[in-house]
N, C-alpha and C positions, 0 to 999 in steps of 0.2 A: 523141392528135392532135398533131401536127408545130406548133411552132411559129414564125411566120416572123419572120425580124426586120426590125425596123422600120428603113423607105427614111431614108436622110439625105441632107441636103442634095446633096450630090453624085449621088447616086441621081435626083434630081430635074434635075439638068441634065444630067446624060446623057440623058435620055427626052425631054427638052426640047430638046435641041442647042444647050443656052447655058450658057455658063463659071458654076460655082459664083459667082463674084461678080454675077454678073447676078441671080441667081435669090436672092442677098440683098436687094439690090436691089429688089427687086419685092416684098419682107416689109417691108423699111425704109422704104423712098416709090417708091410706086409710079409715082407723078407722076414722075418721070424715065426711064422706063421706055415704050418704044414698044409701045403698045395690044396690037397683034398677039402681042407679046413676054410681055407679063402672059398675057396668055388664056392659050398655049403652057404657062408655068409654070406656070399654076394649076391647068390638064387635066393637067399631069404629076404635079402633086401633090397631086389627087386620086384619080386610078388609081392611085397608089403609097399614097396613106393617109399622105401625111407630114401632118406638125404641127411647127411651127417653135417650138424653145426660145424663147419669148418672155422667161423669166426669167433664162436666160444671158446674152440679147445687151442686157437692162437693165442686169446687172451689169458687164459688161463694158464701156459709159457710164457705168459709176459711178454711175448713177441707184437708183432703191428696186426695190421689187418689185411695187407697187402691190398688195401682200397683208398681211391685216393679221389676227393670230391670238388667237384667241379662247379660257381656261381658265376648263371649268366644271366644274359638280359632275356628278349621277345624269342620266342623260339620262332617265331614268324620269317624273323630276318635270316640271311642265310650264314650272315657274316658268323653268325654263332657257331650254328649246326657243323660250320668248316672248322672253327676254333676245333669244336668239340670232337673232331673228325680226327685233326691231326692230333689229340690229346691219347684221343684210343688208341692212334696207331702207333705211338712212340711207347705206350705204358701196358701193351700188350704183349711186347717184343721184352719185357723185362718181368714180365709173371704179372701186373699189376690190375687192378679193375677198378673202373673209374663209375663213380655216381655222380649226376649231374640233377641239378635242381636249377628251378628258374624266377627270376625277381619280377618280370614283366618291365624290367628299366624303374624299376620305382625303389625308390631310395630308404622307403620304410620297410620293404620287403627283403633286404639284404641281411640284416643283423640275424633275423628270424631264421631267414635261409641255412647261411651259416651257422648260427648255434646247430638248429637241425642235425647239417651234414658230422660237425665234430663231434655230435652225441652218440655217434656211430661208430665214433673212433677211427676216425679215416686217417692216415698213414702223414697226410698233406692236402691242403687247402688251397685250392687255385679257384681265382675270382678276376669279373671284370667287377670293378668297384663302379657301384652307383650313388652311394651313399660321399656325403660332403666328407666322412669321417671313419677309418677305418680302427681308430684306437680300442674300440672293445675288443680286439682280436689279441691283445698284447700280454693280455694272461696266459692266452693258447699258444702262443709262440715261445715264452720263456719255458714254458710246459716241455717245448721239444716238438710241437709240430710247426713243420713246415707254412708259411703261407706266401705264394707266388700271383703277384694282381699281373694282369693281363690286360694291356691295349692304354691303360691308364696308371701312372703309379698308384700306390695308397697313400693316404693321407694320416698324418699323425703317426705310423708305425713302419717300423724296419722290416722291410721285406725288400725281395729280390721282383725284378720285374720285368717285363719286356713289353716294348712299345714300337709304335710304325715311327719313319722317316716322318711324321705330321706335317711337321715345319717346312723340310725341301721339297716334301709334295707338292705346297700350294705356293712354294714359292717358283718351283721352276715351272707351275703352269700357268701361274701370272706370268712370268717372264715370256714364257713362250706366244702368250696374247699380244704382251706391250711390244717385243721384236717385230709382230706382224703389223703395228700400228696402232691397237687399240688403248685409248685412255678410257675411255666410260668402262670397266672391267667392275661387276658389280661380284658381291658374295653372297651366295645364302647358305645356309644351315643354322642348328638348333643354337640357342645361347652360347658364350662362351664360357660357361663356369667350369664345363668337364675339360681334363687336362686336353682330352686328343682335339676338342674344336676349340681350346685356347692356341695352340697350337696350331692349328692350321688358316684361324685366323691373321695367325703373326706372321705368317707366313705371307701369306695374302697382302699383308698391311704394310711389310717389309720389301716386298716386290715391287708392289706401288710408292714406296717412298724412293726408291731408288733407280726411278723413272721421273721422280720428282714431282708426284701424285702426291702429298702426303692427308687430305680432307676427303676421307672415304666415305665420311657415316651418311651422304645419301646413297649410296649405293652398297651398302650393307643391310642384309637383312637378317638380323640376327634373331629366328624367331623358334620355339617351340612347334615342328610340327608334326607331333601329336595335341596340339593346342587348338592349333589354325591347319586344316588343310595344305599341302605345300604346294598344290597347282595355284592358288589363292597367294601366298607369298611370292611366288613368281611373276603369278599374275599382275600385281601391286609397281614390279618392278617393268615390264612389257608394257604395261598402259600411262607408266610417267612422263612427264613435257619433254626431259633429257631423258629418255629410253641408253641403258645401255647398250653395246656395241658388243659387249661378251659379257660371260655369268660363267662363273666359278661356283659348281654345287657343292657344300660339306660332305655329303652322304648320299648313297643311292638311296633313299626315298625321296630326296629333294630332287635327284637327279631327274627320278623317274616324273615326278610334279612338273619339272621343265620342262617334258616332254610333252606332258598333258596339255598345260599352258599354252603351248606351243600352239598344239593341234587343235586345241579350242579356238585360235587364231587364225584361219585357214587364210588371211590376205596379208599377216604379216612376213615381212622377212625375219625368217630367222637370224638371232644371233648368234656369236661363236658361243660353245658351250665345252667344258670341260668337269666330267663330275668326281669327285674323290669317291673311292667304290666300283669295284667293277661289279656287271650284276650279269644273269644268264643271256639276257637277249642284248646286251648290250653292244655285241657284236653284227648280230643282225640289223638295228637301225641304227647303228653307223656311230655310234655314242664313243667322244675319245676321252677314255679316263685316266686317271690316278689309280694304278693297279699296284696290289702287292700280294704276298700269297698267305691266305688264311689258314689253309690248312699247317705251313711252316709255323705261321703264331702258334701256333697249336701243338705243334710239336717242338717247338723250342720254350714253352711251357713248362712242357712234362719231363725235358731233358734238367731244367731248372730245379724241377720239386723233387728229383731220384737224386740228381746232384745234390739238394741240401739233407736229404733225406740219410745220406751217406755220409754228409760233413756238417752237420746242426749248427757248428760254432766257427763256419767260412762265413768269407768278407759277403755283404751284400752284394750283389750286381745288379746293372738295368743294361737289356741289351735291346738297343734300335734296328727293329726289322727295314729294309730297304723298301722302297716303295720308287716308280718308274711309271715315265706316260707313255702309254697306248695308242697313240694315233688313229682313229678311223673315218675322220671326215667333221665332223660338227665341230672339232677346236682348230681347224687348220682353215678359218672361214676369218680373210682381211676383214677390214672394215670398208673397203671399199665396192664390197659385195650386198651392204644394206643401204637402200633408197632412203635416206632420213630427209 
């Protein structure tokens, strides 16, 4: 199929019978523009399918782009797609439009990303940082754009940021184990290098010390799982000589492996489980989590990047989103409930 190319502005005032400047004119304020005149241009440029560079003729004002770009991780997960949810609906309410790009969680793919979205000249820079190191951003920021990390601070560079409760998450869900009696309380999720599961392992690690637990690391599974399978890491932890009594998951993919693990068990008793992440069904099979609301990250983002956007040379901030457990049956399980 032939493809036509697209009418431009001149295109449009020939079909119109009015000088290219007129027919800017009529996109710039149309209020000086005689009635009969708009109509003419507008029937001409819509028979022709034009669409006026509204981002050229900003730039060319010196003005922004009124677009503001957004680095995430796996589109797979949904924790994002919410991120990215509450990002639209805060920046929508203020004329804004958000481009989103995605690194797949891989820490080489971030820098790239990035450069990418600011070649576009986007307004402000919101990012979950994957990368060890956010310092190449620090020329684009003295520049005068915005950069806002989400769920994680950045590293090496001043920016404004907003992160989860991490810490009192997993401490008030250890605690809520150890009240019921459990000492074997084991952890899984991905390494600790990234701030939120540095965090929620201290969490974890600070709850059991003040139970007077303080020798975790057999009951820690601090593994990569997209590395290892996470019904596999769980697994690991369900078939040891001392089996834990409860499991504290990082993340709803681990969560969801506890499950797996579980069911591949069909003569074990379950242990108590509590997983950081709430995920869709996790209400139907009874999963008690660490819940917070993504969509808020996401919108307390965007209120972040309009607010520096408005004062380039205010104080930084990092503001801690709440996070609260969910009760529904698997974390409220004594230990007097498993045949060991």
């Amino acid at each position: 199929m032939a493809v036509q190319p697209r009418a431009t502005l001149d295109d449009v005032a020939r079909l119109a019978g009015v000088s290219s400047k007129t027919v800017s004119r009529v996109y710039a304020d149309r209020d000086v523009v005689a009635p009969e005149t708009v109509d003419r241009v507008l029937t001409a440029a819509k028979r022709l399918r034009f669409r006026p560079n509204t981002l050229a003729r900003r730039l060319r004002r010196g003005g922004g782009t009124n677009t503001i770009g957004f680095v995430m991780g796996d589109l797979g997960n949904p924790f994002y797609y919410k991120v990215a949810g509450g990002i639209e609906e805060e920046l929508r309410r203020s004329g804004y439009s958000l481009v989103v790009a995605t690194t797949d969680d891989t820490p080489d793919g971030e820098e790239r990303v990035a450069d990418a979205l600011l070649a576009q000249r986007i307004d402000a820079l919101l990012l979950i940082p994957a990368a060890d190191d956010q310092s190449y951003l620090e020329g684009e920021r003295q520049l005068g754009t915005p950069v806002i990390a989400i769920d994680r601070p950045a590293r090496n560079l001043i920016a404004d940021s907003i992160v989860l409760e991490n810490h009192r998450g997993t401490f008030e869900a250890v605690s809520r184990l150890l009240e019921l009696g459990h000492r074997r309380i084991a952890y899984a999720c991905n390494p600790a290098e990234v701030y939120s599961q540095a965090e929620r392992v201290r969490g974890y690690r600070d709850a059991m010390a003040a139970y007077g637990v303080h020798d975790t690391a057999n009951l820690e599974r601090l593994t990569d799982d997209r590395a290892i399978r996470a019904e596999t890491i769980i697994g690991e932890l369900l078939d040891a000589p001392e089996a834990p009594t409860a499991i504290v998951t990082g993340n709803n993919r681990m969560t969801i492996g506890a499950l797996r693990a579980l069911r591949a068990r069909p003569g074990t008793t379950a242990p108590a489980l509590i997983g950081f992440d709430d995920f869709d069904t996790a209400d139907v099979l009874g999963v008690t989590v660490i819940s917070y609301d993504p969509v808020e990250l996401g919108r307390q983002a965007a209120r972040l990047a309009l607010e520096r956007i408005g004062d380039p040379g205010g104080f930084t901030r990092q503001i801690d989103l709440p996070t609260w457990i969910v009760a529904r049956g698997t974390g409220e399980r004594p230990p007097s409930e498993l045949r060991r």
